[in-house]
C-alpha positions in Angstrom: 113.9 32.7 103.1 111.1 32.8 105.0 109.2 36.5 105.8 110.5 37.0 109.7 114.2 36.6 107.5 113.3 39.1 105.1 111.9 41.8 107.6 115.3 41.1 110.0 117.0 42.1 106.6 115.5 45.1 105.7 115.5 47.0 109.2 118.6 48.2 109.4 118.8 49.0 105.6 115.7 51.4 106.9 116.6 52.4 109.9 120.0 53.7 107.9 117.7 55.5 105.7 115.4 57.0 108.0 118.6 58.3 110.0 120.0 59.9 107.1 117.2 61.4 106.5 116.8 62.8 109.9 120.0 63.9 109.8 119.2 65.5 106.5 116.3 67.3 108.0 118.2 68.9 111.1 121.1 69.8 109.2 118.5 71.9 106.9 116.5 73.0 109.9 120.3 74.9 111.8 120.8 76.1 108.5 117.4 77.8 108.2 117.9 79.2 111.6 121.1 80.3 111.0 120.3 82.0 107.7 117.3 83.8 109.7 119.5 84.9 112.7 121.9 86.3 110.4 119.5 88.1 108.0 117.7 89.2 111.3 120.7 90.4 113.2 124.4 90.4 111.0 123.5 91.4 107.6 120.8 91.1 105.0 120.8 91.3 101.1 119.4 94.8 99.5 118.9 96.0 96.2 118.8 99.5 94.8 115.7 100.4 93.1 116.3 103.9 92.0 118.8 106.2 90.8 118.9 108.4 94.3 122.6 107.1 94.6 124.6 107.6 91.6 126.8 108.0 90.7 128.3 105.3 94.0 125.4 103.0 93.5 123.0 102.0 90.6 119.8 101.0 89.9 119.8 96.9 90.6 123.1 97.3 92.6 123.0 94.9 95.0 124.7 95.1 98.3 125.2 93.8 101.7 124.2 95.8 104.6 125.7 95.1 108.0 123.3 96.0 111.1 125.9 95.2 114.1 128.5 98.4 114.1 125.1 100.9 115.1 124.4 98.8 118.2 128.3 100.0 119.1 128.5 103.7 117.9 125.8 105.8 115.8 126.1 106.3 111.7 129.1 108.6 111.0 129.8 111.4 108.7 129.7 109.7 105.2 128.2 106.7 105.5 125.7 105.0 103.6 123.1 103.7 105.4 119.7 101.6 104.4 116.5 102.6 106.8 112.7 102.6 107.1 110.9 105.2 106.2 110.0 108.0 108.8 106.8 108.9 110.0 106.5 111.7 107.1 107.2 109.7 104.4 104.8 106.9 105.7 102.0 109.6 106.0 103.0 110.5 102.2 102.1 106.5 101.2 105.5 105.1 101.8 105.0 101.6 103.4 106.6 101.1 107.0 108.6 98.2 105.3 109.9 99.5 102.3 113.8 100.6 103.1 116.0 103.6 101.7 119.1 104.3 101.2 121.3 107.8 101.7 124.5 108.9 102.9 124.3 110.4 106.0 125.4 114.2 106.1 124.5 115.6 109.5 125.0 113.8 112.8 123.0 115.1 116.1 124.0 118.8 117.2 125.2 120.0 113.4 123.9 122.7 111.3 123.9 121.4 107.4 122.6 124.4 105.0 122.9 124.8 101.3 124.3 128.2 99.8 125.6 128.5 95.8 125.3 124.4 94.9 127.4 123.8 98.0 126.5 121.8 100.9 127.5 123.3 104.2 128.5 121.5 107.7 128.5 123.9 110.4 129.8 126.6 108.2 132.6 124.9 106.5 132.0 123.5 102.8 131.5 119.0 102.5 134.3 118.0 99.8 131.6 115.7 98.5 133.9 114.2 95.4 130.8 111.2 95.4 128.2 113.4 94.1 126.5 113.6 90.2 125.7 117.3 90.6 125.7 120.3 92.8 122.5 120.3 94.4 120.4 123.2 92.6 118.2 124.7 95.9 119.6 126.3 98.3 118.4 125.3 102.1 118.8 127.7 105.3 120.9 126.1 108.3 118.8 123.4 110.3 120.3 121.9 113.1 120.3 118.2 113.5 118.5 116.7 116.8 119.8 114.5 119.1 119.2 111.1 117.9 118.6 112.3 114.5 120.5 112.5 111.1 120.2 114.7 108.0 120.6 112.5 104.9 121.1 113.3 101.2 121.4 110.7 98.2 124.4 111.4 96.0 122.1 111.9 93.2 121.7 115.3 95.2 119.2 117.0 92.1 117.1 113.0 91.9 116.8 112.2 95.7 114.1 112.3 98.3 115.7 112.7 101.3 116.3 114.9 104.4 116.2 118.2 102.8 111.8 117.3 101.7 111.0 115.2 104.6 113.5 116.3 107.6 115.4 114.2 109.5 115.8 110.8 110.3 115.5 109.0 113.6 118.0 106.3 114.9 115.6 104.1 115.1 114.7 103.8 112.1 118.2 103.3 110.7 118.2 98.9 109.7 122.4 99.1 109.3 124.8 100.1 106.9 125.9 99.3 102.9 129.2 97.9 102.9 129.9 95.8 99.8 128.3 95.4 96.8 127.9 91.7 95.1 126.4 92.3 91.9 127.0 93.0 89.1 130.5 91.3 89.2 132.2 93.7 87.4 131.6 96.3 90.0 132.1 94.1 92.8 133.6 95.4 96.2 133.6 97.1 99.1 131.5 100.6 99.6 
């Protein structure tokens, strides 16, 4: 076999292999995108570093949080939603990026005030059957701006929230918690 026989043999054994690989390559590339878009836009991973949510969620839950429904309708009554910090927590050392999590309690235009261990919602007491404990300090009525929210962790007695800080601006709110993957035995929807 002479060497012009050889090289004629071996090019389209190559030129299989080098498309493979390119095919291997873009296939990787869409799916980095594609992972990127979604954790960008759709939903990202989270995972709960402190006890501000129990008794619903525990320290190294971790959960999926959706960030489409806000760009449709603002946070509702009840839900639990993961944000930046505001500007008073980042003046208190909180870094910009770090997120939280709470349940929101007051949507723009209510009045949330705590009397006797009871959280209040324009007058009328929250049946709040997700909570560890009654809240132990009162708080006089403060009205919720627009484009605001007041938000409490469950862990009402071990949670920084609203009540030290004030209230949170849409803007700042990155989606909401909607099902938690691990750990597998508590595995479901939030």
């Amino acid at each position: 076999m002479t060497h012009q026989e050889s090289n004629a043999k071996e090019t389209p054994t190559s030129s299989r292999v080098w498309r493979g690989l390119q095919e291997n390559i873009t296939l990787v590339a869409i799916a980095l995108c594609l992972a990127i878009l979604i954790r960008t836009f759709i939903a990202e991973p989270r995972y709960i570093p402190s006890d501000s949510m129990v008794p619903t969620l525990y320290r190294g839950d971790r959960l999926v949080v959706e960030k489409i429904s806000y760009f449709f309708h603002p946070p509702e009554l009840g839900n639990i939603i993961v944000f930046q910090p505001p500007e008073e927590l980042q003046r208190r050392g909180y870094p910009k990026d770090q997120a939280f999590i709470k349940r929101v309690i007051g949507t723009p235009g209510q009045v949330v005030s705590i009397t006797s261990g009871k959280v209040y919602l324009d007058g009328k007491p929250l049946q709040e059957d997700y909570i560890a404990e009654p809240p132990n300090l009162p708080m006089e009525g403060r009205q919720v701006p627009t484009n605001e929210f007041f938000v409490m962790g469950d862990n009402r007695n071990d949670s920084n929230d609203s009540r030290y800080w004030g209230f949170l601006p849409r803007k700042n709110i990155i989606g909401r918690a909607v099902f938690r993957f691990w750990p597998l035995d508590r595995i479901g929807f939030i």
